[in-house]
C-alpha angles and dihedrals in degrees: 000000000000085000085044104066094033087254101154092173109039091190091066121073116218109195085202096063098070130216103358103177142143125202108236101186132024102283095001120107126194119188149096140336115280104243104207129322100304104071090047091066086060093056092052111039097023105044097019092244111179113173129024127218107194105187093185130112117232088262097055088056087035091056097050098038106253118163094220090179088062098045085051092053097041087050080057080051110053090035089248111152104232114207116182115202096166118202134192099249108232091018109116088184093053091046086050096055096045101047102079095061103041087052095054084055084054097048098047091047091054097041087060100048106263127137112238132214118192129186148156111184114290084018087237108112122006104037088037094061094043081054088048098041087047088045081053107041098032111023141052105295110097087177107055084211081071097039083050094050099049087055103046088041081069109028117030113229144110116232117178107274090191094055083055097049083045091061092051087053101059096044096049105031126060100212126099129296093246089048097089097066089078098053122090131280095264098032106134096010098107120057126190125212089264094045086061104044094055084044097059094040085049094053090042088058106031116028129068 
């Protein structure tokens, strides 16, 4: 994909390039920002994209230009469920708190056979980790290292493993938020069956 679409350096974003994305699990998309509508159209009729999952604030779309009045009408349009799940960019704490949330929108798209496109902006850090966290708490890793690996290994990027095992953290353990900086560096990287099973009953009945 990165040949494709003429990216040399997969860690830098270039807005000119357009959509730049992989898909990372059966019916689940990770990329870049949609520019205008467009590219959204392309989602839809070309790749079969149901349901968005834009992870930006207003200022992220505001800084690059993007007419998020018109993506959201042309979604309407197109008949692409738009979910908005905004998190602060560089901001592993932000990421944390939203995480739990924009992965149970993923979860219940895909459960009910939608295709999901998630992004942030570059598609590097924030959309990455909700991918990885759903890979994790839904799908087949048990361990999130290798959640985390089978993503990277197909679409290079680095999203913040501890805001995912945060996560983890606050939806399975009943301590305080703050709690979790004094555990150790893999605590709440590796879920049983049962583990995941409680997670995803836990963010069914308690998150929204």
């Amino acid at each position: 994909m990165a040949k494709q679409m003429h990216w040399d350096n997969p860690f830098e974003y270039h807005f000119d390039r357009g959509l730049y994305f992989h898909e990372v699990a059966p019916g689940l998309c990770c990329g870049t920002q949609p520019r205008n509508p467009a590219e959204l159209e392309q989602l839809a009729k070309g790749h079969g994209i149901n349901v968005i999952v834009n992870l930006q604030q207003d200022k992220d779309m505001q800084y690059w230009g993007v007419d998020f009045e018109a993506n959201q009408r042309s979604c309407g349009e197109l008949g692409l469920q738009l979910i908005r799940k905004p998190a602060v960019d560089f901001d592993p704490h932000s990421l944390r708190k939203t995480l739990p949330t924009a992965v149970k929108e993923v979860a219940l798209a895909m459960q009910d056979g939608k295709r999901v496109y998630v992004h942030c902006t570059a598609g590097l850090g924030r959309a990455p980790a909700v991918c990885i966290a759903w890979l994790h708490w839904y799908g087949p890793y048990l361990s999130l290292h290798e959640a985390y690996d089978h993503l990277t290994s197909i679409r290079p990027c680095g999203p913040k493993k501890d805001a995912i095992r945060g996560a983890t953290f606050d939806i399975l353990d009943d301590r305080h938020f703050d709690q979790f900086f004094g555990l150790p560096e893999d605590a709440w990287a590796f879920l049983n069956q049962d583990d995941k099973r409680r997670l995803q009953q836990r963010l069914y009945d308690h998150w929204h």
